[in-house]
N, C-alpha and C positions, 0 to 999 in steps of 0.2 A: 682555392679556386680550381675549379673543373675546367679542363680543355679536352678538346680531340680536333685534332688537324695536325698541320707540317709545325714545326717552329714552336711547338708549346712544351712545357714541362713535361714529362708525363702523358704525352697527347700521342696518338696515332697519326700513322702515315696512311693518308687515302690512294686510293689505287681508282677510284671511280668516282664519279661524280655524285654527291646525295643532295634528295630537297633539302630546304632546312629544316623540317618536319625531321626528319631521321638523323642529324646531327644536331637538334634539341636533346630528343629521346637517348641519344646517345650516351651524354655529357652526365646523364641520370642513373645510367645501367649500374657503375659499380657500387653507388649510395644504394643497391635494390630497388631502384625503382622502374615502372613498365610500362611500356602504352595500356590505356585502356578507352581511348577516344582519340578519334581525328575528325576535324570538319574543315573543309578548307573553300567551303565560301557561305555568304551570309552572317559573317563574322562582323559585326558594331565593331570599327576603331580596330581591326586588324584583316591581314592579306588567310589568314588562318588560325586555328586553336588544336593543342592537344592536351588531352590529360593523360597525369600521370599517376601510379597509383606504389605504393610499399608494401597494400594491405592496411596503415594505418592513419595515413594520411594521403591526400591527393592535392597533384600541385596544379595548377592550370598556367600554360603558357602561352600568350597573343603574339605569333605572327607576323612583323608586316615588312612587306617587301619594299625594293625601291619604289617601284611605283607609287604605291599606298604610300610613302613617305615622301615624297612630290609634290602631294596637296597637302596647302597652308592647314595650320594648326593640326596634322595628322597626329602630333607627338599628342601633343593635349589630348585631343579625344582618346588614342592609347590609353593616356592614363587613370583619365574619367571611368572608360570600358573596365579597365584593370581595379580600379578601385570597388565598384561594383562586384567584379566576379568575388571577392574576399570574405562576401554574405555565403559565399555557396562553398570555399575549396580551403582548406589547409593554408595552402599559401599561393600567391599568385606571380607570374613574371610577365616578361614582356622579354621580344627577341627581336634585336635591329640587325640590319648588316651592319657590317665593320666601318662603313666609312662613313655613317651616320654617328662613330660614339660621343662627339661632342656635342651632340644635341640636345644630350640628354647629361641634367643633375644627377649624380650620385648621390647626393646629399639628399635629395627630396625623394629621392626612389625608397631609402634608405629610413627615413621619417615614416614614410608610410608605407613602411615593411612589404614593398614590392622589391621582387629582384630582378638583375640587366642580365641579359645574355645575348653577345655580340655575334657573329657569322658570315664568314665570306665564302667562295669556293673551296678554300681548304680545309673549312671546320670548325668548329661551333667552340666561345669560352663563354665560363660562366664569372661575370664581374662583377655583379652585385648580388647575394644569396638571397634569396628571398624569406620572410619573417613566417616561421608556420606556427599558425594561432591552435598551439597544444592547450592555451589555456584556457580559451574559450571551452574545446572538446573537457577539461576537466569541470569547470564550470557548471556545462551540462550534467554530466557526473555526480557534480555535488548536488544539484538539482532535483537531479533522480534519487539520489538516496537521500535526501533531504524528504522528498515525496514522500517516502515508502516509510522514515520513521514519523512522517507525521500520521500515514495511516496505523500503523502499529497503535502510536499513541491512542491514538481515537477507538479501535480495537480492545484497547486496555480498558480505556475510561469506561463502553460499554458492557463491557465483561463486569468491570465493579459496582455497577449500575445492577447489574441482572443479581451478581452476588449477596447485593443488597438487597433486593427484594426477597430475595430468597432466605433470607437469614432474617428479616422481619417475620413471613409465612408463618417460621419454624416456630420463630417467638409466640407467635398469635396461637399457633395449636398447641405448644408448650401451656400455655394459659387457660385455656380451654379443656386440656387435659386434670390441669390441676381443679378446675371446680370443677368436674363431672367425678376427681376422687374423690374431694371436701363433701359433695352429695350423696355421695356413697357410703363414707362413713357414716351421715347424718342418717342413713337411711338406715344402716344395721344396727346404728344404735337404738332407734325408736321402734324398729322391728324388736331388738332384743327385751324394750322396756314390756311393749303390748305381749311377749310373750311372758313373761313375767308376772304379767297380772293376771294374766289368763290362766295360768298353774293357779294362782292363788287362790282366784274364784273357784276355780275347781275343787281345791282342797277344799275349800268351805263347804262348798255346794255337797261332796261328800260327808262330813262330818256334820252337818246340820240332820235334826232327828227325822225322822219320816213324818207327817199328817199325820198319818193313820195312828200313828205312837202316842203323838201330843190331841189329837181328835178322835176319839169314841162317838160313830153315827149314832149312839142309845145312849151317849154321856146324858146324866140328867144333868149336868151345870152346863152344857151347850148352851148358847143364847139360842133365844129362839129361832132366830133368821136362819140360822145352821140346823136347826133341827129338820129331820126329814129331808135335807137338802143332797138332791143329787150329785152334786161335782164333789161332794167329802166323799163317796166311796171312789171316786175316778181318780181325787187325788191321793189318796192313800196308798192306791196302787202303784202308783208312779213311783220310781224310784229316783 
């Protein structure tokens, strides 16, 4: 339990009078925490609001003076207001004066993790701690890296998507490659056959005797049709 005033544990001796705004703020300083907001009117269900902050959480505390606490059902709406602020802060309280504390359940503050903080002229206690929703904040957390391995995954799945086509590609020019050799072979084989008969003819064509050899233009057993016949001396010549 936090105090600051006369008469508390551990609490300070005031020398001057402070709102209750600066011995809220107070009661916070050695837990590290700081002002970082005041409004002190236009406040729903309190006489003012301040936040507080650690750097990792922020508490928000409602205000309300005697006045504001004069008009029926003021407690309720407090904690209607309070209940709401829990969407937006860490943790949330409320701050009565001193001679209002039985107005207010502890037990219900307690249930729904708001905290009491009491305040007279001499200094602010803090009697019910307030509940700070860390686990929400990790919540979020897992959320977000819950997000990012699902982008990962999907990242993956795409990547093995692309890898696969890719390694299909390869397969199809793999196959392509292979029958443009299979026709390649087929083709220096059939080149090597045609060159092969071609020697052969050759050689014959050589060795076969001349016309002129086996044809005598003045042969008398020429048939007649060759006799006198001009293309036996053209071909005789030929070699």
């Amino acid at each position: 339990m936090n105090g600051i005033g006369i008469g508390w544990r551990g609490g300070y001796i005031l020398h001057r009078r402070f709102k209750p705004e600066d011995l809220v703020a107070a009661i916070y300083e050695e837990e590290g925490f700081y002002e970082v907001e005041r409004r002190e009117e236009g406040i729903l269900g309190a006489s003012s609001r301040i936040i507080l902050s650690d750097g990792r959480r922020e508490l928000a505390v409602n205000i309300l003076d005697e006045d504001a606490l004069m008009i029926h059902g003021a407690i309720h709406d407090a904690l209607l207001q309070a209940e709401k602020l829990k969407e937006k802060y860490s943790g949330v309280s409320i701050a009565i004066p001193r001679r209002f504390r039985r107005a207010v359940d502890d037990g219900v503050l307690s249930m729904h993790g708001l905290g009491l903080i009491v305040y007279d002229m001499m200094g602010a206690e803090e009697v019910v701690p307030p509940k700070f929703a860390e686990r929400v904040e990790v919540m979020e957390d897992s959320d977000a890296v819950m997000e990012q391995k699902l982008v990962s995954i999907e990242e993956i799945v795409k990547i093995r998507s692309d890898i696969g086509r890719i390694l299909r590609a390869l397969e199809e020019l793999e196959a392509r490659l292979d029958r443009l050799e299979r026709m390649q072979r087929s083709l220096e084989i059939r080149m090597n056959r045609i060159e092969r008969r071609s020697s052969r003819v050759e050689a014959k064509v050589r060795e076969a005797p001349k016309i002129s050899e086996q044809v005598k233009p003045n042969s008398k057993k020429l048939p007649s049709y060759l006799v006198d016949n001009p293309w036996i001396d053209i071909l005789s010549r030929r070699e």
